[in-house]
N, C-alpha and C positions, 0 to 999 in steps of 0.2 A: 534643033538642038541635038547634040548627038547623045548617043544612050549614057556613058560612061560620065558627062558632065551631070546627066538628070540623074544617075544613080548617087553619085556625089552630093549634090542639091536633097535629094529625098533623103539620104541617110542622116545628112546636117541637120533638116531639119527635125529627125527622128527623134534627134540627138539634143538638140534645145527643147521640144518636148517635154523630152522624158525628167529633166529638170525640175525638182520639186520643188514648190514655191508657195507660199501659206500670204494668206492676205488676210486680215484683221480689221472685222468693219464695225467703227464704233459710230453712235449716232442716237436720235431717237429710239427708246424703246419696245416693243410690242405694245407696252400699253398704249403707245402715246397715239393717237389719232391725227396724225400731218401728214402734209405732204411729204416730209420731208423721211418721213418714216418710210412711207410705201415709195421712196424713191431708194432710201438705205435701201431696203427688200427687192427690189428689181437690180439694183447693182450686185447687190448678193446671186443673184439669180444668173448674173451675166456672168460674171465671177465665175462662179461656180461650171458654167457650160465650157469656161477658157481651163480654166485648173481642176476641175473634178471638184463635187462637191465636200468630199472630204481635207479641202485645203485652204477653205473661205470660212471663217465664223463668227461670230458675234462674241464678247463676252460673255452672257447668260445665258449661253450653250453650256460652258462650263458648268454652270450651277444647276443645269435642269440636264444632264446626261449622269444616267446612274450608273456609268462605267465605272467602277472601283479602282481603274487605275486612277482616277481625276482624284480618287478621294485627296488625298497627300497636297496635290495643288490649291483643293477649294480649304484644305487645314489651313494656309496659309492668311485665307479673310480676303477680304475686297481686294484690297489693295497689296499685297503679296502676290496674288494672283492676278493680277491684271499686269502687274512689273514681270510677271514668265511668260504671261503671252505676247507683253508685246516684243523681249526677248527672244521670243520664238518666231515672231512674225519677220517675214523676208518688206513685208509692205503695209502700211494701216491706211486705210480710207477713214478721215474723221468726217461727220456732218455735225459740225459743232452748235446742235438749236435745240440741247436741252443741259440743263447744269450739270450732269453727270460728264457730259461729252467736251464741254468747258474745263470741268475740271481736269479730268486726263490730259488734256491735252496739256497742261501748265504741268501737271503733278509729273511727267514724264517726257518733256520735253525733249531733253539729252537724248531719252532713248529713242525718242522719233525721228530724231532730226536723217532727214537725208531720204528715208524711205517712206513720206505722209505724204499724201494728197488733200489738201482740204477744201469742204465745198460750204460755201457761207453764202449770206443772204448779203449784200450789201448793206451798209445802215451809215449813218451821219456818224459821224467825229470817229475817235480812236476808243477804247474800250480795252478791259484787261484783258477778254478774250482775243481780241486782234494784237495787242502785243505779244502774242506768245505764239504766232502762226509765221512771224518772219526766217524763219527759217524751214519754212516748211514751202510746196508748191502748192499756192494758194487761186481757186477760181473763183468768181464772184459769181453768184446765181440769184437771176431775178426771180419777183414770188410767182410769174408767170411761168417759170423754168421749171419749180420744183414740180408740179404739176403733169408737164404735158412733157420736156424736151428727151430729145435723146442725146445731147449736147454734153450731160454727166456721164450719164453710161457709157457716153464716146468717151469722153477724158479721162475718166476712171481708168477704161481696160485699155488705152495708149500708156498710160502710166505706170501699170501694171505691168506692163507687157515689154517697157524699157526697163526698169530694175532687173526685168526676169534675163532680160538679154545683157544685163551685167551681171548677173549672177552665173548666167551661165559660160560668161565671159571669162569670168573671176576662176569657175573650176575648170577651164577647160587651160588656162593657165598651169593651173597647180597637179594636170596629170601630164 
């Protein structure tokens, strides 16, 4: 390869990079003891090694970060503040297997659409939580997945990592 094509290639990619890009992982709580929790937590973790950990967070970062710029947002209440992060979010990762994470996903639907990833358990018949995931890109995960696979972690940061290359897509348009 000659230098001038690799200095090209290196710079490009300097360049999608440096692209800022916020992911939003909603799921099981810290309290909750699942798998599905300590699987939220290691995609955070992978997340965070691909975008800097300043650009991956949970909800209830918000409420337990005593930055006084947050104060104005948490003024807002639950659900005011959840409607500006997701807002803010370029992408949301749902693991919809607890009712809070259920809920979002219905309460804010509109604002997800296009940039969610969802990782569900399989289960028999339809359910109001699975109607509200058709518009989303949805994986089925078995209860052996939640567990042990790297199969999430894979899809998650592919997924991630395609928005991010429309985003940077989208501004490299408008300079």
């Amino acid at each position: 390869m000659n230098s001038s094509l690799k200095t090209a290639l290196v710079q490009a990619q300097k360049r999608f990079r440096e692209v800022q890009f916020y992911v939003l992982i909603w799921g099981p709580g810290s309290t909750s003891d699942t798998p599905q929790r300590e699987k939220r937590d290691r995609i955070r973790k992978d997340l965070e090694q691909l975008l800097g950990p300043e650009n991956v967070w949970y909800s209830e970062d918000i409420s337990e970060d005593n930055d006084p710029e947050l104060d104005r947002l948490r003024e807002l209440g639950d659900l005011g503040s959840e409607y500006v992060q997701v807002q803010a979010a370029d992408a949301v990762v749902l693991i919809p297997e607890s009712p809070g994470s259920i809920a979002e996903a219905a309460l804010y639907q509109d604002e997800l659409r296009g940039k969610t990833i969802v990782f569900t358990t399989k289960r028999q018949g339809t359910s109001f939580a699975s109607n509200t995931y058709f518009m989303h890109k949805v994986e089925t995960v078995t209860e052996r997945e939640w567990s042990s696979c790297q199969r999430v972690r894979r899809l998650a940061k592919r997924f991630i990592n395609d928005l991010r290359f429309l985003k940077a897509k989208r501004l490299s348009l408008m300079n």
